[in-house]
N, C-alpha and C positions, 0 to 999 in steps of 0.2 A: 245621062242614061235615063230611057222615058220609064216611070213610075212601076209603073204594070211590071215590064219588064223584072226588074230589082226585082217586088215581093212575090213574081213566081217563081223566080230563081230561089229565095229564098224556102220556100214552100217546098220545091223540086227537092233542092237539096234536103231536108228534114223528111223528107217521102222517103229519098232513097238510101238513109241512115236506116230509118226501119225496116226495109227492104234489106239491106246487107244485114242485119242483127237478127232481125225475126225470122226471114225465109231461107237468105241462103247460109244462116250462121256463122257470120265472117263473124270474127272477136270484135268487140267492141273499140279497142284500144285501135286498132288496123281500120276498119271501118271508120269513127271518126276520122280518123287523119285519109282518109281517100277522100272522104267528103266535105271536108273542109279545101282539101286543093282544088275537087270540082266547084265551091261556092266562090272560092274567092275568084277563079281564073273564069267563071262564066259571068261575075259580076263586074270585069272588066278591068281586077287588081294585077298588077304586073307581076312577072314572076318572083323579082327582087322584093317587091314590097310583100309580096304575098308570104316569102318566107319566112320573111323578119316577120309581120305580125303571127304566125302559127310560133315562132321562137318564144317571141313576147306573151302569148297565152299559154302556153305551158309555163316559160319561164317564171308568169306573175302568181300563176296557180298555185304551182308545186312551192314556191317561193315560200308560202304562207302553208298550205294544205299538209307537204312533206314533213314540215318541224311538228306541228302540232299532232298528225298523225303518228309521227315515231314516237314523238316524248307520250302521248297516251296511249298507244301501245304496251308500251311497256309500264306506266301509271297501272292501265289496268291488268296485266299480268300479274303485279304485284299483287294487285287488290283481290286477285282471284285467288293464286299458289296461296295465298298467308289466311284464305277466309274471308275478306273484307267484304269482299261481295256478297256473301253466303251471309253474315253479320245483318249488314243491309236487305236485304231481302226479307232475312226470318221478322227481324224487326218492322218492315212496310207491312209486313204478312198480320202480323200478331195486330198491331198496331189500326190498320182499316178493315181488316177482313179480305180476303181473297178476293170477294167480287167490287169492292171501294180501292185497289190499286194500282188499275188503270187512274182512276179520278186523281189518287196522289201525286202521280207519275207527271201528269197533267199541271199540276196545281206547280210541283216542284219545278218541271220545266219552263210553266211561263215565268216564276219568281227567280230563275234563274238566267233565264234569255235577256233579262231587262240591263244586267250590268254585262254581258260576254260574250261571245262572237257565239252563232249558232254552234261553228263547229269544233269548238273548247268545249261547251256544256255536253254536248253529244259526245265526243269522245269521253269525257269526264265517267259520264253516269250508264253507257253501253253496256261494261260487266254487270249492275246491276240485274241490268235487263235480261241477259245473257242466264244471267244467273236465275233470276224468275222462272224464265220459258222452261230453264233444266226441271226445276223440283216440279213443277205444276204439271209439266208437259203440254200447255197448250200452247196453239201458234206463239210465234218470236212475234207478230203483228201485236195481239192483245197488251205487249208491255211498252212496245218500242213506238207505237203509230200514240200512245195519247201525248208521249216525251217528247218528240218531234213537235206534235200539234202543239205545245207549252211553249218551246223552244221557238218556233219559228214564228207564233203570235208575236212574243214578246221583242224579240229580237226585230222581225221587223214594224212594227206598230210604233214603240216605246223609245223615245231617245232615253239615255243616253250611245245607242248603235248609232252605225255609222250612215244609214240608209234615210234614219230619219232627221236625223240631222242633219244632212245635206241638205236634206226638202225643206227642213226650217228656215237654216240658211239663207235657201235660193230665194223663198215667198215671204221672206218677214214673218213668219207665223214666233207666236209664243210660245214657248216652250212647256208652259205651265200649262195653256193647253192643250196641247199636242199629247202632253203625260196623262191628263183626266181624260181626252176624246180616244186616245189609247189603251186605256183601262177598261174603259166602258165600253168600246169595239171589239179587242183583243180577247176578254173573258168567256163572254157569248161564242166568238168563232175557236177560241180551243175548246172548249164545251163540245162543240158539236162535231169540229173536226177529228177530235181527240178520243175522249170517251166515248162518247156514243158512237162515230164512225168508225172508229178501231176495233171497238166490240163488235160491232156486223160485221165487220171484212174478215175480222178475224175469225168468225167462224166459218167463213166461206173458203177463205185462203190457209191451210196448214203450211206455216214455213218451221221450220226445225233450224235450229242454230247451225249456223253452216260448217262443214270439215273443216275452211281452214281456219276458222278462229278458236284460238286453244282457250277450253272452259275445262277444267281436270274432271272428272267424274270420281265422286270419293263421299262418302257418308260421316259428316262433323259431328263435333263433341261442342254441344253448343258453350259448353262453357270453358274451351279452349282457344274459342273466335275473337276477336280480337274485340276492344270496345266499343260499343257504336259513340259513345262520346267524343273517341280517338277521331274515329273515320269520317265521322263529322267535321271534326275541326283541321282534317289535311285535305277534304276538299273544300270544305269552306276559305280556304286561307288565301289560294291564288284568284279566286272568287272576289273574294273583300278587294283583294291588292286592284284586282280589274274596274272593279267599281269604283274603288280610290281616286282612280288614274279618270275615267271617265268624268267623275264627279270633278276633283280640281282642276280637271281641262275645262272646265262649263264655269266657274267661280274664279279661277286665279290668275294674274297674269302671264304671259311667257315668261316674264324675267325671274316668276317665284321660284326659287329653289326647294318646295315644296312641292309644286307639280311637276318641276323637273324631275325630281326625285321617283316619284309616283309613274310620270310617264316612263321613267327606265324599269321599276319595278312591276308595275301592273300592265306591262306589256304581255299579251299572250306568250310571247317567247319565252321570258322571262319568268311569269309568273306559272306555267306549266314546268318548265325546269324547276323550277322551286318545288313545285307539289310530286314531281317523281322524285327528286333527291330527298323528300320528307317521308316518302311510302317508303321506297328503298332503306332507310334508316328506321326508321317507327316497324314497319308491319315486315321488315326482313331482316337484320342484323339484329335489334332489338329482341326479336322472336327467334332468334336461334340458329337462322340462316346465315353459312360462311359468305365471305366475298367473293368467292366462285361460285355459292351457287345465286347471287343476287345476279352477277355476271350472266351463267347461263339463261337465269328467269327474262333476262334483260332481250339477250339474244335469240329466244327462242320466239318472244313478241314481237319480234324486226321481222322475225323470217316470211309472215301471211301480208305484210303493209305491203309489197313491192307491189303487185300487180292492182291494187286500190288504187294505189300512189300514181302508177300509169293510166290507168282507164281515166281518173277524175283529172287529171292534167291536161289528158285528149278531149275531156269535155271542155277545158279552159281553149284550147286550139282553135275548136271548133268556134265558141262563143268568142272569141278575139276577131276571128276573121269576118261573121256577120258584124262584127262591130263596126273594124276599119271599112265595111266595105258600103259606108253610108249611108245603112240604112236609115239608123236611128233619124234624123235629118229630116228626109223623104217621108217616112210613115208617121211624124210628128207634123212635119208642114200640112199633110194629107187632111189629119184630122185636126188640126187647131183652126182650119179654115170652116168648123162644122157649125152650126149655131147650137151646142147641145149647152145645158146650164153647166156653170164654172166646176160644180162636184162632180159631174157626170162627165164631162170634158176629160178631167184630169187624171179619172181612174181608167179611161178607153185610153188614153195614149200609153199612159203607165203600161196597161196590162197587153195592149198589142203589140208593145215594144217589147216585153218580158215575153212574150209568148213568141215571136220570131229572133229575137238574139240572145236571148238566155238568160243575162245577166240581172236579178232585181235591183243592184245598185244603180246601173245603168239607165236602166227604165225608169226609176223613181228622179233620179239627176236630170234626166232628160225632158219627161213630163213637168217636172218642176220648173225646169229654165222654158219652157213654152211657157207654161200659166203665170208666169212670171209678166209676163210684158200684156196680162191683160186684166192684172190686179188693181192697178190704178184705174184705168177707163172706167171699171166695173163697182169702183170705190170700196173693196173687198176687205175689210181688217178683224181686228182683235179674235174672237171666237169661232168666226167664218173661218178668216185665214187659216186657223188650227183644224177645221173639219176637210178642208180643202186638203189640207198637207198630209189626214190620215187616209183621202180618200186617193191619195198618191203613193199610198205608202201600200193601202189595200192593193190595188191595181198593179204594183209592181211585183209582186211574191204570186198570180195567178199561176197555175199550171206549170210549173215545174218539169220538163220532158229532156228529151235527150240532147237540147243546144245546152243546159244547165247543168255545169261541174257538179253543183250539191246531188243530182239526179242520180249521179253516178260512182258519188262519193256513200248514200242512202243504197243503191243497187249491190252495192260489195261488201256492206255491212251487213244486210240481210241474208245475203246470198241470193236473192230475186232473178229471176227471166226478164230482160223488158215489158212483157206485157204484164209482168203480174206488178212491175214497180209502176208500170203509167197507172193501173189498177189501184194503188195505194197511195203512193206517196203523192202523184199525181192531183190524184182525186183528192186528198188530204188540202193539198197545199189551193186547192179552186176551191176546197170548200171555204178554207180559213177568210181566204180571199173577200169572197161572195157576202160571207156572213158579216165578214167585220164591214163591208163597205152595204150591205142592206141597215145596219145599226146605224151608222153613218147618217145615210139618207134620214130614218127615224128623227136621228138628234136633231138633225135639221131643219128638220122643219118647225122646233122652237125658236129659230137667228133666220129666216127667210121669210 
């Protein structure tokens, strides 16, 4: 299929997504899935294939997305009904000052994206936030956009994730320095994605905690809240297990029964069911709540997840079917044939793969196995290699829009319009981007 062709079809398709969401208000859940049948059937996928991969994107989505989402659902009702939240809060409050808690929010999220999947730490710490926006009354953005900006440096810059690991993998880069040229990238682009960006949008954008997420409205007895030593240490706990698991996967063999151990336990699945059946017991049974009403607390968290749970599935649909439909392949050939320098190379294909299929895994996996085969010619090792792999990693998390399940996983937590989340989150995740790969450049010009 000639070139052109492919990425106008692609383009077409992402036109006429915002066209059905923004003008004529189809749902977004409904829209995706029209849009994904028109992408894959005008890019030449057969009916049969085309199904099965729109099956396989939801299927792979929700797979992961569904569990984590229910189990902290209900992690954070708990943490709200019993105080926890409130707990947290008064303490970030007392603690930096009202206008230093963005910055914390920040700091906490990138120290916590480093060992856990973006979207563990995010469901994790949301009542937090939740909780913030209620007593302050200012925009849900001012709490929520520096915690993201943490989370999603870390998460994708820093191995031990998944995203940058791959990259290491595929290019021989060092790990060790993949973790310092990630530090040194990562800090600067939450900085600026985060606090500072958040704060401006935030006063431009009023978002209000949305109807359906249940936050109770109720006036505490600060000293009937729960400990913050306690709530520390039950969200710290599936945290450690996660990093456990990450950490003697990078150190121990398959055969150890030590990282066996850890890989069952410091599984997100696993380790988030650990830390709701530890709220559940700790800040509800412990504090005086029957087994019915831990029951109800439980199901009344399920009731708001269903339609998140479908919109971010449609966004995995969607982002399936640009995948199988070869693009990646085609706009990685395009430009690996370009003469641009090996850091600048790798972040253009990353990030125009991420920006027409969705996926930053994808796009960093992809970018990496092109710059792969031109490591050697170019004699590229030790320190280079590791600047090369963060600027794969920067490139891959650029723009964030509506082929991107996280987009729309961010869109239903806020409660946002499409254009006020390309507005935020959007811009959030190009700034992260930009910034940590302009640092990049910087470093390197000490190793070139």
């Amino acid at each position: 299929m000639p070139e052109f062709y492919l990425l106008s079809t692609v383009a077409a398709a992402i036109t006429l997504l915002l066209f059905f969401v923004i003008t004529l208000k189809v749902h977004a859940f409904v829209a995706l899935f029209l849009v994904s049948l028109f992408a894959g059937l005008a890019t030449g996928m057969s009916t049969e294939s085309l199904l099965f991969s729109m099956q396989k994107g939801m299927g792979e989505t929700l797979g992961f997305v569904a569990v984590i989402v229910g189990l902290g659902a209900m992690f954070g009702q708990m943490l709200d009904v019993s105080g926890g939240a409130s707990r947290l809060s008064h303490t970030l409050i007392r603690t930096f000052g009202e206008h230093r808690v963005p910055w914390a929010l920040g700091f906490t999220g990138f120290f916590v994206g480093i060992p856990v999947f973006f979207d563990v730490g995010f469901i994790l710490l949301m009542p937090v936030v939740y909780r913030l926006a209620q007593k302050s009354g200012r925009s849900l953005l001012y709490y929520a956009l520096p915690l993201f900006a943490g989370l999603s440096a870390a998460h994708s810059l820093i191995p031990p994730t998944p995203g940058p690991i791959a990259v290491a993998h595929l290019i021989g880069a060092d790990l060790g320095w993949m973790i310092l040229f990630g530090l040194i990238a990562g800090i600067p682009a939450m900085i600026i994605s985060g606090p500072l960006f958040g704060t401006y949008i935030a006063g431009k954008i009023q978002v209000p905690i949305p109807d359906y997420i249940p936050v109770d409205e109720r006036v505490e007895d600060e000293d009937e809240l729960p400990g913050f030593g306690l709530l520390i240490t039950i969200i710290a706990i599936p945290l450690l297990l996660m990093l456990l698991n990450t950490t003697t996967a990078a150190f121990l063999t398959e055969a150890s029964n030590v990282r066996a151990f850890f890989a069952f336990a410091g599984h997100p699945f696993t380790a988030m069911l650990l830390s709701v059946l530890l709220v559940f017991y700790f800040l509800g049974i412990r504090r005086g709540y029957s087994k019915n009403d831990v029951l109800a607390i439980a199901g009344k968290a399920i009731q708001p997840t269903g339609m998140i749970m479908l919109v971010t599935g449609a966004g995995g649909v969607f982002k399936q079917v640009l995948i199988d439909s070869d693009l990646n392949s085609v706009l990685g050939g395009i430009l690996a044939e370009s003469s641009m320098p090996p850091l600048v190379l790798g972040y253009f294909i990353a990030a125009a793969i991420r920006i027409l299929q969705g996926s930053a895994t994808v796009a960093m996996v992809t970018s990496a196995g092109l710059m792969a085969s031109i490591i050697e010619p170019l004699s590229l090792e030790g320190p280079v290699l590791g600047l090369l792999a963060i600027s794969i990693a920067a490139g891959g998390i650029i723009a964030s829009h509506v082929n991107d399940s996280g987009f729309w996983l961010i869109n239903r937590y806020l409660g946002l319009d499409v254009k006020n989340t390309l507005k935020t989150w959007t811009v959030l995740e190009t700034l992260t981007s930009l910034t940590s790969f302009i640092v990049i450049l910087i470093v390197s010009l000490v190793f070139f």
